[in-house]
C-alpha positions as CSV (number, residue, x, y, z in Angstrom):
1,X,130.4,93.0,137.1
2,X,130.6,96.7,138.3
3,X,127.7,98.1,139.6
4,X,127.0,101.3,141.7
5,X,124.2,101.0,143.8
6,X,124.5,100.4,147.1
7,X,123.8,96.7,148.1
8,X,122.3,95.1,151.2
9,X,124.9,94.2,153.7
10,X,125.0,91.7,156.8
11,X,127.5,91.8,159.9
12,X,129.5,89.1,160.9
13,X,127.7,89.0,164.3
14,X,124.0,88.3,162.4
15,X,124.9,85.2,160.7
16,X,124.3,81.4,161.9
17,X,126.2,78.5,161.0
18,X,123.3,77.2,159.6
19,X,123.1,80.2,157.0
20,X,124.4,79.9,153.2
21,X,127.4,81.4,152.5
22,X,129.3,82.0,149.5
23,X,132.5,83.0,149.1
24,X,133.9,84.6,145.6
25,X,137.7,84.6,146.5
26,X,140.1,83.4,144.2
27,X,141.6,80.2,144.8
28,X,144.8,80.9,146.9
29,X,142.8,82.5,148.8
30,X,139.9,79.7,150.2
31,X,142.5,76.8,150.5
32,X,144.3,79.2,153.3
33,X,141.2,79.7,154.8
34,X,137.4,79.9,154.6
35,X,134.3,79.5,156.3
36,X,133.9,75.4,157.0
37,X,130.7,74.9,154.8
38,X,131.1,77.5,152.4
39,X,130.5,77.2,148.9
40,X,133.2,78.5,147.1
41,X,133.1,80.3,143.4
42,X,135.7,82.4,142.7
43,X,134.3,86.0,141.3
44,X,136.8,85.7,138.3
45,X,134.6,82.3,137.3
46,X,131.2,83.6,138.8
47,X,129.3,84.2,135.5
48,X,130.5,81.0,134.0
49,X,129.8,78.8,136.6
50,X,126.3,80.4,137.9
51,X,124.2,77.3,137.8
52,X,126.3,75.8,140.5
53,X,124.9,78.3,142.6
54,X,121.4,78.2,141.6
55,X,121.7,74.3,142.2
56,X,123.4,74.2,146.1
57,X,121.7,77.9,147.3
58,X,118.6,77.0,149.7
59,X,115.6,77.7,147.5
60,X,114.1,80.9,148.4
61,X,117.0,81.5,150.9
62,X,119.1,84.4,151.2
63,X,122.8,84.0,149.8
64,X,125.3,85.5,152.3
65,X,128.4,86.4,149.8
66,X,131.7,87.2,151.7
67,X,135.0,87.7,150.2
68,X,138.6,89.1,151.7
69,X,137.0,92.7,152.9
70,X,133.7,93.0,151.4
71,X,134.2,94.9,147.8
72,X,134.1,91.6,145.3
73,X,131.7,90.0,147.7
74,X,129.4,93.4,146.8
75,X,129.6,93.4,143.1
76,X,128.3,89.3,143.2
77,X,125.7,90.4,145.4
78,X,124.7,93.4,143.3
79,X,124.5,90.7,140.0
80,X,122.6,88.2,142.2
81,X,120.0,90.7,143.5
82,X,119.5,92.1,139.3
83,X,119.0,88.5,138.9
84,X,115.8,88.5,141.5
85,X,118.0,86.5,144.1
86,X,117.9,87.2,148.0
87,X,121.5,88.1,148.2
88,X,123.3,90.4,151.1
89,X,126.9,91.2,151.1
90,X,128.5,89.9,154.6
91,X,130.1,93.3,155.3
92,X,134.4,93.1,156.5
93,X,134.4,89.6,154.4
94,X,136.5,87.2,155.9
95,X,138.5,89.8,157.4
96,X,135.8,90.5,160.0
97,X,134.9,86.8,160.3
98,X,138.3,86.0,161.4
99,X,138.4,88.9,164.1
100,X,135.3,88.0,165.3
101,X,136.2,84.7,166.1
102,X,134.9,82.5,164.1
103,X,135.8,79.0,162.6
104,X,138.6,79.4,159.7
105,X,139.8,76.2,157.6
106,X,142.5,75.8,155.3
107,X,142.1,73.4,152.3
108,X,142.8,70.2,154.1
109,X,140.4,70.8,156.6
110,X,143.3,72.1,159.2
111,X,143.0,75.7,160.8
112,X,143.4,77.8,158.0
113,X,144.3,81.9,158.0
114,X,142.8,84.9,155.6
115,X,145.0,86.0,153.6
């Protein structure tokens, strides 16, 4: 998934905890941390496992993807948007989300960290 156009982003600071986020970081990555509610698919799996999305995603509802900085995050949101989705890359990824403050869990629920 490479694409070149630009994508629609999001801040940090626009998004609700009652908005859908998905993050495409690799494993390692979520179980140190991630945003409590997210729905996690790895980018490396995205294609493969696509109908996971299309089943949990609000219907109609914009996707908010987020990765570690925002450049695997944009690529998924590029593909999602080609496939007619309402998709916006959450721009910083999780790197922004932790700065600004907000909620980080590990894998077992603890306070996690982005790595």
């Amino acid at each position: 998934m490479v694409f070149g156009s630009a994508v629609p982003t999001v801040g940090v600071d626009a998004l609700s905890s009652e908005d859908f986020l998905l993050d495409v970081r690799e494993h390692d990555e979520w179980q140190a941390g991630h945003a409590e509610g997210a729905l996690h698919i790895p980018m490396s799996e995205f294609v493969a496992r696509f109908g996971e999305l299309t089943e949990k995603a609000p219907g109609g509802g914009r996707i908010n993807v987020i990765c570690r900085s925002g450049g695997r995050s944009a690529q998924v949101t590029a593909y999602l948007v080609q496939q007619g989705l309402d998709a916006v890359n959450v721009d910083g990824g999780m790197q922004h989300w932790e700065a600004a403050g907000r909620p980080v869990v590990g894998a077992d629920g603890a306070p996690g960290a982005v790595i």
